[in-house]
N, C-alpha and C positions, 0 to 999 in steps of 0.2 A: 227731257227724256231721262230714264232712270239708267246711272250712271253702272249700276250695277249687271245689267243686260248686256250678255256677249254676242253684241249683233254684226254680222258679216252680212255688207251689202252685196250679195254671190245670187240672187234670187232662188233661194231655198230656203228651208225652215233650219233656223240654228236655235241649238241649246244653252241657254245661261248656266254659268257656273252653278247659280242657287237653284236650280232644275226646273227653272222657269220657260215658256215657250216662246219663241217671236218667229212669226210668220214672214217670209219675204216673198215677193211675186216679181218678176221680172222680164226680161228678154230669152226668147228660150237658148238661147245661145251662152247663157253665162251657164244655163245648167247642166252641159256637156260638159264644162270644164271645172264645173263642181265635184266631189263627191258625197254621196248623197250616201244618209244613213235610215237606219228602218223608220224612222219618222218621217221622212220625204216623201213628198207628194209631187205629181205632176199634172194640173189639172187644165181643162177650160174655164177660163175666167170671164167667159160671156154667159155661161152659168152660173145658176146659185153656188154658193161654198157649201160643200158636205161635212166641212167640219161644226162642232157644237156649238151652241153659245157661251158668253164669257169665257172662252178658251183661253185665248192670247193675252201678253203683257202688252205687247207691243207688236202693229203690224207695220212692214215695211214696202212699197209698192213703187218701182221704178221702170219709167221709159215702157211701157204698155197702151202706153196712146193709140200707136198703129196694127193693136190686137186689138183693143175692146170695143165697140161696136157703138157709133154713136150715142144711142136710144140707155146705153147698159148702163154707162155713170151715176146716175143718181142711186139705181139698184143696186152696182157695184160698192159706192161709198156706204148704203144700209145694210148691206153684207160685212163690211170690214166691223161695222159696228154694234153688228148683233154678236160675231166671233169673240169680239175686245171684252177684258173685264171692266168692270166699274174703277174707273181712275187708268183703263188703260191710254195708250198712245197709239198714234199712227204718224207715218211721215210718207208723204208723197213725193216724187224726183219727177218732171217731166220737160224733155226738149221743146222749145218753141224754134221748128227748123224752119221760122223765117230769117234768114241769116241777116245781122244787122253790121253797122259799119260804126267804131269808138268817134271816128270821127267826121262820122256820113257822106266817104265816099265811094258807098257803094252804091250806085244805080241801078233801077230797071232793066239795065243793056246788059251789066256785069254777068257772067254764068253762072257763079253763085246764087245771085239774085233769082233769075229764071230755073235754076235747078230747084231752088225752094219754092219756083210759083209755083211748078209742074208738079211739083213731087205732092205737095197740099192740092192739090187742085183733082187729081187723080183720084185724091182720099174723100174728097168734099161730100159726097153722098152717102158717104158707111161708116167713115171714122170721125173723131173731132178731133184735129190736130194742134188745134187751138185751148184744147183741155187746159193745159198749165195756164195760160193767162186766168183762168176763172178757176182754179179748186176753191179757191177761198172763200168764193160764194157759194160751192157745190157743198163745200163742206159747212159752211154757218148753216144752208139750206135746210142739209142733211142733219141737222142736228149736235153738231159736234161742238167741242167749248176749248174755250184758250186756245183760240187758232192762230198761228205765226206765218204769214206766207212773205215770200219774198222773192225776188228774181237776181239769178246770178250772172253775169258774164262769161261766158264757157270760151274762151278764146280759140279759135280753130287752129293757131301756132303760136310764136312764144314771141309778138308783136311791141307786148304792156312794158313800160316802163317799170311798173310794180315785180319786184324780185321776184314775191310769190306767187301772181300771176304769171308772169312769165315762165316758169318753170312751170305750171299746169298747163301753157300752151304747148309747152315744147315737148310735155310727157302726149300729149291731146296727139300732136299732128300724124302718129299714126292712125289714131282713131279715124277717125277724120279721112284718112287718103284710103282709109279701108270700105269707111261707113259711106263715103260719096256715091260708090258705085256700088252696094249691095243692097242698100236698105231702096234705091230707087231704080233698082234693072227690073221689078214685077211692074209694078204701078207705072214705070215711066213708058214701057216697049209691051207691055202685054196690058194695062187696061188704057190709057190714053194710046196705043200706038204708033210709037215711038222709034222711026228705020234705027237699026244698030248701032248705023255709021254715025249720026246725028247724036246718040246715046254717047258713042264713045268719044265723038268730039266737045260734048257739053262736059262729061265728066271732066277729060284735059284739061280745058279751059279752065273748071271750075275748082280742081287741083295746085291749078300751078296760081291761080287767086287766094287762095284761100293759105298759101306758104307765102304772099306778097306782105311782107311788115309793112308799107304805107295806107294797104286798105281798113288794116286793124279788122279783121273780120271776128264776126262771135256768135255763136246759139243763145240765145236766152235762153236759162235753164230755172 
């Protein structure tokens, strides 16, 4: 990635010092707490891009799994590509919220576990929640070259033995004790439905697991 590009991962478009463009697409929630300048956009992303081609240096696209619409990804990815210049970049961020265990004991029974069946299972007909596991073939698909894909341990609190893992859990477990219950109150109670009580008992559960240092809990990112 060109070292020179002043990219903020904020899901808005920022400007590089050498007045260069980089597109970011994100969670519409980071871009409230953006501030956005005359060059900002706020668009549908289950649409085509209205912006030109060879536009961008570099596009940036995070955690939009549970906006973009199954069928859209491969269009999606020939959109970022028609915008990019020749030798541009792209980088993709996406959660895989099947939540796994460092040390595999987290079970089927565990609430975490059932919060990620339910929460995917709700999406299965309109979204691919499973996106992140396969860019890497959407994008060789799509055409794209020198692809590096990889999967990270996003730890859900500050469990790791590793210093500097450990501190990305412990910065994480608000995310986390925020993201349990927002990102899964539509999908969980209004399209599988889902009584409240049952809602707000899975989330506790799946709360006070996911702050347990013996389960080692993590997203694959």
């Amino acid at each position: 990635m060109p070292e020179n590009l002043s990219l903020q991962v904020s899901g808005v478009f920022q400007q590089s010092r050498d007045g260069r463009i980089a597109a970011g697409f994100g969670w519409s929630g980071l871009l409230e707490r953006a501030r956005l300048t005359s060059h900002d956009q706020v668009d549908d992303l289950n649409r085509r891009f209205t912006f030109p081609s060879n536009h961008f240096d570099l596009v940036h696209s995070s955690l939009v799994a549970t906006g973009i619409n199954r069928a859209r990804w491969p269009s999606y990815l020939a959109d970022i590509r028609r915008v990019l210049k020749p030798g541009g970049w792209v980088q993709l961020i996406e959660i895989y919220f099947n939540v796994q265990s460092d040390n595999g004991s987290i079970t089927e029974e565990h609430a975490l576990r059932r919060w990620s069946r339910q929460f995917m299972r709700s999406y299965e007909g309109t979204k691919d929640l499973r996106v992140g596991t396969r860019l890497n073939t959407l994008l060789r698909d799509g055409g794209f070259e020198e692809i590096d894909a990889r999967m990270i341990p996003l730890p859900l609190s500050a469990w790791s033995n590793d210093r500097r893992m450990q501190q990305i859990g412990m910065l994480n477990r608000e995310n986390v004790n925020n993201l349990l219950p927002s990102l899964a109150l539509y999908p969980l109670t209004q399209i599988s439905g889902m009584p409240q009580q049952d809602f707000q008992d899975l989330i506790t559960q799946a709360r006070r697991e996911a702050e347990t240092a013996s389960l080692k809990a993590y997203f694959p990112l």
